[in-house]
N, C-alpha and C positions, 0 to 999 in steps of 0.2 A: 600465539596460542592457537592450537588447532581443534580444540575439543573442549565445552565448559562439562564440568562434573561438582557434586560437588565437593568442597575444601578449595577449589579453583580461586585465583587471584585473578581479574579479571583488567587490566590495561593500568596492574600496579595501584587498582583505587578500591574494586568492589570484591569483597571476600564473598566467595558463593555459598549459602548455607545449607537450601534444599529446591527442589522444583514444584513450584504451586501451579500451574498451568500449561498446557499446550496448544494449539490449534495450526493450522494449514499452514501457516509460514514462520511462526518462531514460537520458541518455548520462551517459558516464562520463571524467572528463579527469585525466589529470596536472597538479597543478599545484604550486606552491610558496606556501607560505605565507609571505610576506612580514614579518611580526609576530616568528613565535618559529624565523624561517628552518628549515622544514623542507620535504618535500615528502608533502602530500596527494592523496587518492583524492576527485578533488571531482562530485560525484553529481550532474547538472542535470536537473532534473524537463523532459519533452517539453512545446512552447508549447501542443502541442490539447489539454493539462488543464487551463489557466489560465482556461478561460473557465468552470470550473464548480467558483467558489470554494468548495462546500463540499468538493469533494475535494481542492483546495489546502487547505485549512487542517485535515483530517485527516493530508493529507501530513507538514502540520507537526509538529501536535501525536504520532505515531506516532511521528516520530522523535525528537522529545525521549524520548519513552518509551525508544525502542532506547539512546539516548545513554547508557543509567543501566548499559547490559549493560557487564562489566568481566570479560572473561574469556581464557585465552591461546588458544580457538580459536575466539574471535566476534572478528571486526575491529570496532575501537576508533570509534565516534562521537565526532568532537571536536567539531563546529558547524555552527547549521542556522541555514541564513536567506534573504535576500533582496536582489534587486537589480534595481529596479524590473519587469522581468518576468520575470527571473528567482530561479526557488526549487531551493534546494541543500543538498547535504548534505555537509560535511566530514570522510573517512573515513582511519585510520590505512592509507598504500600499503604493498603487503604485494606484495615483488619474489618471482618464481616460479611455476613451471607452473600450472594448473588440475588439480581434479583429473580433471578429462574430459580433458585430452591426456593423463595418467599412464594412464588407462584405457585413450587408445586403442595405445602404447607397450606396453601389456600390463604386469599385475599376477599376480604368484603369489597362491594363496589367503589365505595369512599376511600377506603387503604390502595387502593390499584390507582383509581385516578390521581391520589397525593405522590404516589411514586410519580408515575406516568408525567404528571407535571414539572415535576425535578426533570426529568429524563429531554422535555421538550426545553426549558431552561437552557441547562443545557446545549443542544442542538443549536438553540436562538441565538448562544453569543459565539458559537464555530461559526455558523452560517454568515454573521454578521464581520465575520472577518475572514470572510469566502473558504472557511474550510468544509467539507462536505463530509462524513465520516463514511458511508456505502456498506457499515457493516452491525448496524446498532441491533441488537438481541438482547435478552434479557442476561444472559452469560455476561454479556460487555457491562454491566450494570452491578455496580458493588453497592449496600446499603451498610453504611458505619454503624455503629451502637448508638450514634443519637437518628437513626432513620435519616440521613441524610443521603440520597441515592446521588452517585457519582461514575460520570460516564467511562469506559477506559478506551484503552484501542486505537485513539486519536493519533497515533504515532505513524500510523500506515493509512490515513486517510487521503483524499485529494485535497492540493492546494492549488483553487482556481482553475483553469483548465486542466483536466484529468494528464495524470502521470502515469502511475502507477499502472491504472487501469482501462486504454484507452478506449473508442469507441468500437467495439466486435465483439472484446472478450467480458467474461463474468469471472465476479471475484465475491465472495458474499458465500450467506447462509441460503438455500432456498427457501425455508420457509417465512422467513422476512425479507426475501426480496421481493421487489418493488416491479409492475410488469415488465417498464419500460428496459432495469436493469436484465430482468432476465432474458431479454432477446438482444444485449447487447449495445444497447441503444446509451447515448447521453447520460450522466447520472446528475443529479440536480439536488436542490436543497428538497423540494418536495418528495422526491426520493426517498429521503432520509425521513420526513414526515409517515408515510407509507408504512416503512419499516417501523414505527411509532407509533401508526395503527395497528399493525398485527400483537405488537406488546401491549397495548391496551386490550385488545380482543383473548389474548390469552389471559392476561390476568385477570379479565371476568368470568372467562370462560373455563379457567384450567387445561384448554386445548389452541393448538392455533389453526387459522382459519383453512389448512389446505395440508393433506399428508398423503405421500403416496409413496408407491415401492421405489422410485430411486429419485436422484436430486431433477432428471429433463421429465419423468411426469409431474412432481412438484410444479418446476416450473410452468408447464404449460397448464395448468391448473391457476397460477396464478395470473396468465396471459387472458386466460377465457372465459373461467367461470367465478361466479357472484359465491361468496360466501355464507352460510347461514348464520341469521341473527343473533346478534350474543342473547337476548331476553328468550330465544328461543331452548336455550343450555342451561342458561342461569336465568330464573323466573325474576334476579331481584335487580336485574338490569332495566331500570328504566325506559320509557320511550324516549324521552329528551337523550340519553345517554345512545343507545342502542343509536338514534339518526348520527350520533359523533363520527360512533365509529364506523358506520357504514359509508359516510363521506369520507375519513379518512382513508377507506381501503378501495376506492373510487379506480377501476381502470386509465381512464383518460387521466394525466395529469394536472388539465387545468379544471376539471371537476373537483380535484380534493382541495383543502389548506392551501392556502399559497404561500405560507407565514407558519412560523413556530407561535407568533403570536396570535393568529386569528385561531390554532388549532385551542391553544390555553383558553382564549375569550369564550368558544365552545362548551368549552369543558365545563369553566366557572357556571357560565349559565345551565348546562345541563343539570348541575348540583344545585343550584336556587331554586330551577324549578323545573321537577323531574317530571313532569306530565304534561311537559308543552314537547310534542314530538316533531313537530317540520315535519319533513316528508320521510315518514315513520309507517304508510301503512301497510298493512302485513298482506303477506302473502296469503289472502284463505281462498280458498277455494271457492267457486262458482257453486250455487246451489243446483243440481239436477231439475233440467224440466219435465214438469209433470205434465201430461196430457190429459187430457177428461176423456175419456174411449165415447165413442157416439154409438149407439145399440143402430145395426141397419138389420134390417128385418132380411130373413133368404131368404129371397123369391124364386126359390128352384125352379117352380113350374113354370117360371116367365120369360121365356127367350134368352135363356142364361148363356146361350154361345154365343147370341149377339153383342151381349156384354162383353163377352173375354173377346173377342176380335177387336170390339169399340177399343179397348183398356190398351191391348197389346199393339193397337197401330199407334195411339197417341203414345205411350213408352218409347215405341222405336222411333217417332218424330221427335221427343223432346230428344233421345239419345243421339241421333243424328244431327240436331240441331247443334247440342253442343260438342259435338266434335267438330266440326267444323267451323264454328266461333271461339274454339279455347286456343286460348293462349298458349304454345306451345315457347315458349321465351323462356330461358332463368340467369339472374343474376351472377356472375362468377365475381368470388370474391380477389379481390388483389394479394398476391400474395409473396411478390418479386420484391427480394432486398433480406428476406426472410431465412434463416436455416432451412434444412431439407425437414430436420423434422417439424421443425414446429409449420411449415407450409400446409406437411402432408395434414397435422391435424387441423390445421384453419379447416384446410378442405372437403374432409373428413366430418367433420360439426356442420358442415351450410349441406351435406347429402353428396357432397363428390367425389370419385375416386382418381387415385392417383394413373397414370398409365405411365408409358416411358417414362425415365429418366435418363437423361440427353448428359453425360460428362465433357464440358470442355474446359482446356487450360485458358486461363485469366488473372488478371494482378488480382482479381477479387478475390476474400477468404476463401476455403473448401469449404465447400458445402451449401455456399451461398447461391440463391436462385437468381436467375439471371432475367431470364424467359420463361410463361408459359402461354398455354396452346388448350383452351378456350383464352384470349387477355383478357384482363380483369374489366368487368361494366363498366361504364358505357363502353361499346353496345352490347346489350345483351345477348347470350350465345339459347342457340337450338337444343332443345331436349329431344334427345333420342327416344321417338314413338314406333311403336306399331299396330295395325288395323287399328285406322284412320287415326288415332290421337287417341284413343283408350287410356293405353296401356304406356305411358312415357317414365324416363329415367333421365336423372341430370348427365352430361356425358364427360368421359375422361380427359383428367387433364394432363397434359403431355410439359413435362416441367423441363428447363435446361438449365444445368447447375456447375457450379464452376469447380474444377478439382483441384485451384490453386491455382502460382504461376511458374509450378514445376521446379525442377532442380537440375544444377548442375553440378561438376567438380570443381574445388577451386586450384587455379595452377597453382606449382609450387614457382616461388619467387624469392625464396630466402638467398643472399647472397649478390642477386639484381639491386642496380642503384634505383632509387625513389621513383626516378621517372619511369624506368623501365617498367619496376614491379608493379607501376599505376598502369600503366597501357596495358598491359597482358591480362590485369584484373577485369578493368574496363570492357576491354574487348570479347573476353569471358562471359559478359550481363551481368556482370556484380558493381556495386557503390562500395569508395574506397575510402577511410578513413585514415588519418598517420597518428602516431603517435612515437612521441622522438623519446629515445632514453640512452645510458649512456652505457659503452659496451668497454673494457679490454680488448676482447676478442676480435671486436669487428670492424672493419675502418668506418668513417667519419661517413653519412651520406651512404650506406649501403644498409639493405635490410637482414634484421636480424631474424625475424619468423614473420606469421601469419597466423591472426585468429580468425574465421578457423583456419587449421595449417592446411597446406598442400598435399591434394590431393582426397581431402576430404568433400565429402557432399554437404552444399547447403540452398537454401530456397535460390533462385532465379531473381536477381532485383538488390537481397540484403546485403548488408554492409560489412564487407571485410577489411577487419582493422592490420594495418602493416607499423609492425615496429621499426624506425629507421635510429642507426647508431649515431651516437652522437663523440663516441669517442671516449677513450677513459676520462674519467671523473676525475678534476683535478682536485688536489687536496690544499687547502689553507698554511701557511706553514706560521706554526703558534709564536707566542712571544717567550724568547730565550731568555735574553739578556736581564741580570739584575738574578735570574735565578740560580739556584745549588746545581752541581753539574748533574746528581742523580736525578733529579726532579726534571730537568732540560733533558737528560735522555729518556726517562719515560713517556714524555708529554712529544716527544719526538716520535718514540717507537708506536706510541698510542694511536696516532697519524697515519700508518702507515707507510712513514718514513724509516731512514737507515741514518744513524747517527755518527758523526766522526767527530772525533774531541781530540784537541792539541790543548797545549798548554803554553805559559808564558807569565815571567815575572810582570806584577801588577800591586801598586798598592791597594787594591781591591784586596777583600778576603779571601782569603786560600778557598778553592773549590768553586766559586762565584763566576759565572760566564759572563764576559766582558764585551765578544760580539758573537756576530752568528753571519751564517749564509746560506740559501738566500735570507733576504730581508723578512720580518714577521709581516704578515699578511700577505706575503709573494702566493702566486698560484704555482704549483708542481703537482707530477703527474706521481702518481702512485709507485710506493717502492724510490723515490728520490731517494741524496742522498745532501741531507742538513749538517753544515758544518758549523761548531761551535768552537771557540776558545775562552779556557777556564783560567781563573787568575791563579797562580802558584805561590801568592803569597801565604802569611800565617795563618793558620785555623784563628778564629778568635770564637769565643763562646758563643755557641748559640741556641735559638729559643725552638719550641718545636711550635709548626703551626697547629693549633687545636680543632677540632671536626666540628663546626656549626651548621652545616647545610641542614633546613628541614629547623632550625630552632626561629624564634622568634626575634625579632631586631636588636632589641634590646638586650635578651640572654645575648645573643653571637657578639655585640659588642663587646661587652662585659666580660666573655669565654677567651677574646683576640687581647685585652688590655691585662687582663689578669698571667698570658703568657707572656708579659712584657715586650707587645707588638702592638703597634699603631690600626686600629680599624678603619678602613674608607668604605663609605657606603653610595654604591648606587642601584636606581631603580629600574626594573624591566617588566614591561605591561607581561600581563598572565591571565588567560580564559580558565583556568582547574580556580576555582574557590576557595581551594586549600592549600595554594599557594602565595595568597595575598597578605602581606604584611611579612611572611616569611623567609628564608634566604633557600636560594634555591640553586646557588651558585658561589664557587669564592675560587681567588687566586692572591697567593699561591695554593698549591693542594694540602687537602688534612695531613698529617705527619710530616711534612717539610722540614728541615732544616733551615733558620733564616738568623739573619745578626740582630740581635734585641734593636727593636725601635722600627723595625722593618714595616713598611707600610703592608697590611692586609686587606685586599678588597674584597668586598662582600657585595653580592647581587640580590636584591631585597626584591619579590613580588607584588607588583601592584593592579588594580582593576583593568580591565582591559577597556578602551572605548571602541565605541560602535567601530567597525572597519565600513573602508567609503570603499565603495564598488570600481574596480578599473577593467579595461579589457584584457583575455587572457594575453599571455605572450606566447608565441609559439616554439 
């Protein structure tokens, strides 16, 4: 399948109905599941990830991880898979608001924290089974008809150390990201706490703590500056409440929650007793000093110019004095490891300006700062003064930043044996990865492309994957004998084999293949050529096989004895749920011709057990 829409059938299970959602990496559709007739939240990953299979197959594996979460306020993971370009996830639909339109409806402080608490729940039994989710908003947050709020999105979360999302880039909403995420940094359960603060903070507030004209000054807004108080928006925010969430939206990480649990224990207490505030006190202002003015009497007539000479030498001694005892030193802040821009605004907020910017290649990301020129205190750098220390400025800082680690092209190698296409890659500055598949066209041990192909440009370092053939695919060759010669040449042709049929007297029934060649289960290469001999004896009556695949055991029994044919049953494990107890298989095939009595086997589906992990094979 290369496109869902809908009326779309999606991997023969999910009938598409309509699209209830979108966001940054898959849409989101109503559909029905076809199997165990109910109606699914079916997830489709966007086409522009598909071409960078390792994030597909993170995609995958993440979400079996989410699939294991079992809890009443994480939506339910039922199945994840595929349909030729499309990758999906199968999610329990959960009819009812968001909790961003209950937000923007408006929430009492008690209705916000009751949600809010669902929402940490939650969080508690992901975290608890090392899943991080890095994306929690109140969009992610469905509230059912009994207010039951339930988290979504879990599908594309980390499991354990970061997949999806590793340490450099950003992936998230900005205005609940977490600082640490937004510069790139680790993402953590506390993280996800964070982003748990700013939904608490809106749904007292009706706003969230931080908006700006694009998603990098968001961000750096959530890097630098303190938010204002919710009690400060909404007067019915508590002090006890108001300290919650000020520690949960805490800069430093081990300032805020450490725990989905100690944030809840918070909460509860701030609800018991809403006027015990911890360190709750407000910002007010300093009161202005008043002076008391002292009346001095003018003595005009009294040597008044010896006064002003007195007055203006001591000035110019106290002014002189402290120029030359001030401290002409200022701290330069660290700001190396950093993006260019968020460096420039560290630097920027402490009074310093940027000067050069110094570009060299490096394996480090673009844009990342390498060096700069004041380095950061200890020791502290000279401010730039003039006549004698007056008049001083913090001075420029001369930044060196790295523009990546450049690009090359890559050789073409299609047609070079394995080792070849390895060394020419190698020697290029590329990492080579193989992956063997099986060709017609190309012999055994020689490559068939390059991703990316030959001659294209890519980073300096990355890894290019080389396809090496393995040779045509050999084909299976099926079981003939005992069957009707029509049947033995379709299941021949079906193979993509070439069938040759002789004949010979046989007290066998007429049409009945007696032997075959090669042997069933022999391996041959495609386009072979299966020889069969059919018996020549009499036609005798016969039964037709009746179509049971897809019926239940006991119907397909019942369907095979009432054509006056023998049923044999056996069992094959099955991951689809709506294929268990079912028949999902039978030989010979539906409409056969067979002689009454003829044994029918039937392949019945049963649960699949855990699979035990082994090493790939190459």
């Amino acid at each position: 399948m290369a496109e869902v829409n809908e009326g779309s059938i999606v991997d023969n299970r999910y009938r598409v109905v309509r699209r209830i959602g979108s966001g940054g990496m898959a849409d989101v559709w109503l559909a029905e599941d076809t199997h165990l007739q109910r109606q699914v939240a079916l997830k489709v990953l966007h086409h522009r990830f598909l071409q960078d299979r390792e994030f597909v197959s993170r995609f995958q594996r993440e979400a079996e991880h989410a699939a294991g979460l079992q809890h009443p306020n994480i939506v339910a993971v039922f199945d994840r898979g595929e349909d030729g370009d499309v990758n999906y996830i199968a999610m329990r639909y959960v009819q009812g608001p968001t909790l961003k339109e209950l937000i923007d409806r408006g929430l009492s402080p008690d209705q916000a924290v009751a949600l809010v608490r669902q929402v940490l729940e939650g969080a508690r039994f992901a975290h608890r089974n090392g899943i991080v989710h890095r994306d929690l908003k109140p969009q992610n947050v469905i509230v059912d008809e009994e207010g039951k709020a339930v988290v979504t999105d879990f599908g594309i979360a980390r499991a354990g150390v970061s997949e999806i999302t590793q340490t450099g880039s950003v992936m998230g909403t900005p205005q609940y990201l977490s600082p640490e995420q937004a510069q790139g940094f680790e993402v953590t359960p506390v993280s996800d706490l964070y982003s748990i603060g700013v939904i608490l903070y809106e749904a007292l507030t009706r706003r969230v703590p931080f908006e700006g004209e694009s998603a990098v000054a968001i961000a750096m807004k959530q890097v630098a500056e303190t938010p204002q108080r919710p009690s400060s928006i909404n007067p019915q925010v508590s002090p006890a409440l108001d300290a919650v969430v000020m520690r949960a939206l805490e800069k430093e990480p081990g300032q805020r929650f450490q725990s989905a649990d100690a944030f809840i224990a918070a909460l509860d207490a701030a609800l018991k007793d809403p006027g015990v505030s911890g360190q709750t006190a407000a910002f007010a202002a300093a009161p202005p000093v008043v002076g008391t003015p002292e009346e001095v009497e003018d003595e005009r007539k009294r040597n008044w110019w010896l006064w002003a000479l007195l007055v203006g030498a001591i000035v110019i001694g106290i002014l002189v004095g402290l120029a030359l005892t001030r401290d002409t030193t200022t701290k330069v802040p660290g700001v190396t490891g950093n993006q260019l821009n968020v460096a420039i605004t560290l630097l920027e907020q402490d009074g310093f300006s940027v000067g050069e910017v110094i570009r060299v290649q490096r394996d480090a990301p673009a844009n990342e700062v390498l060096e700069q020129d004041p380095p950061a205190s200890p020791p502290e750098a000279s401010l730039d003064c003039a006549f004698i220390t007056f008049f001083c400025s913090k001075p420029e800082v001369t930044l060196t930043v790295s523009s990546g680690p450049g690009s090359g092209k890559v050789p073409s190698v299609a047609g070079e044996s394995e080792e070849e296409a390895t060394r020419k890659l190698e020697a290029a500055g590329f990492e080579v990865a193989v992956q063997r598949v099986n060709s017609d066209a190309v012999e055994s041990g020689q490559v068939i492309r390059s991703e990316p192909g030959g001659g294209q440009t890519a980073t300096n370092g990355s890894t290019v994957t080389i396809f090496v053939s393995r040779g045509p695919k050999l084909v299976a060759v099926p079981v003939l004998v005992g069957a009707q010669r029509e049947t033995a040449v379709q299941r021949i042709r079906s193979r993509g084999l070439e069938p040759s049929v002789s004949e010979e007297e046989s007290s066998e029934p007429k049409g009945r293949v007696i032997r075959q060649a090669p042997d069933a289960g022999s391996k041959v290469e495609p386009g072979a050529t299966v020889s069969i001999v059919v018996s020549g004896g009499e036609e005798k009556e016969q039964a037709q096989v009746p179509n049971v695949i897809g019926k239940e055991r006991r119907e397909a029994v019942e369907a095979i004895r009432a054509a006056g044919l023998t049923p044999s049953v056996e069992e094959e494990e099955t991951e689809v749920p709506g294929q268990v107890g079912r028949v999902i298989d039978q030989f010979p095939p539906p409409g056969s011709e067979e002689e009454p009595g003829t044994t029918v086997t039937i392949t019945v589906g049963k649960r699949a057990t855990a699979p035990v992990e082994e090493g790939e094979e190459e």
